[in-house]
C-alpha positions, 0 to 999 in steps of 0.5 A: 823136311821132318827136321826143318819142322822141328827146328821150327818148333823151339821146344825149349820156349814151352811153359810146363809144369814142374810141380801140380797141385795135389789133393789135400786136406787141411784143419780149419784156420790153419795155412794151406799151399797148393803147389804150383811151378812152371819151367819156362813160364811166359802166360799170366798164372792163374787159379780156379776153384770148382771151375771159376777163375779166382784172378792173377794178381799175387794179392786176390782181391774178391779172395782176401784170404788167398794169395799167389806166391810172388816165386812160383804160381803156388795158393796160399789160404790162410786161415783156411774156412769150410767154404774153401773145399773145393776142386782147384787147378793152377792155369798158365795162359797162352802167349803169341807163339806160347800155348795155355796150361792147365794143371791136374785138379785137386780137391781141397778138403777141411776139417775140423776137431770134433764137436767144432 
């Protein structure tokens, strides 16, 4: 019975993550990628920042400056502003069959040169 169970269960069909953003700090103005790879990905990627989805188009609208990697679920932001710190985390949304995921948060830190 426990393996007709499992053989229900096809593992192989999970989403996971193979790569999690990470706490980062970056200069002002300059290009920042927080990672983001999922294995089996079947769910539309999304990112949040503090909490608020940020959208799941490659080209982010309301967020002009921040784009999904077309390859992966990887955030581009450039040029990098103080109003981007922040706490992001990469999400992946469910499927029939297919639960969501949701990656470990990272806080995104700016700073700047001295007297800037």
């Amino acid at each position: 019975i426990l393996l007709n169970t499992l053989g229900t269960n096809n593992v192989s069909s999970l989403q996971y993550f193979l790569t999690q953003p990470e706490n980062t700090t970056a200069m002002v103005g300059s290009l920042v990628t927080l990672p983001c790879m999922v294995a089996n990905m079947q769910g539309v990627c999304q990112w949040t920042r503090d909490g608020l989805g940020l959208g799941v188009d490659l080209e982010l609208a309301a967020y002009p400056r921040f784009t999904m990697s077309e390859n992966s679920c990887a955030l581009q932001i450039a040029p990098l502003l103080p109003s981007d710190e922040g706490v992001y985390q990469c999400q992946v949304g469910a499927m029939p069959g297919v639960v969501p995921i949701t990656s470990q948060s990272a806080n995104l830190w700016v700073t700047s040169e001295p007297g800037q």
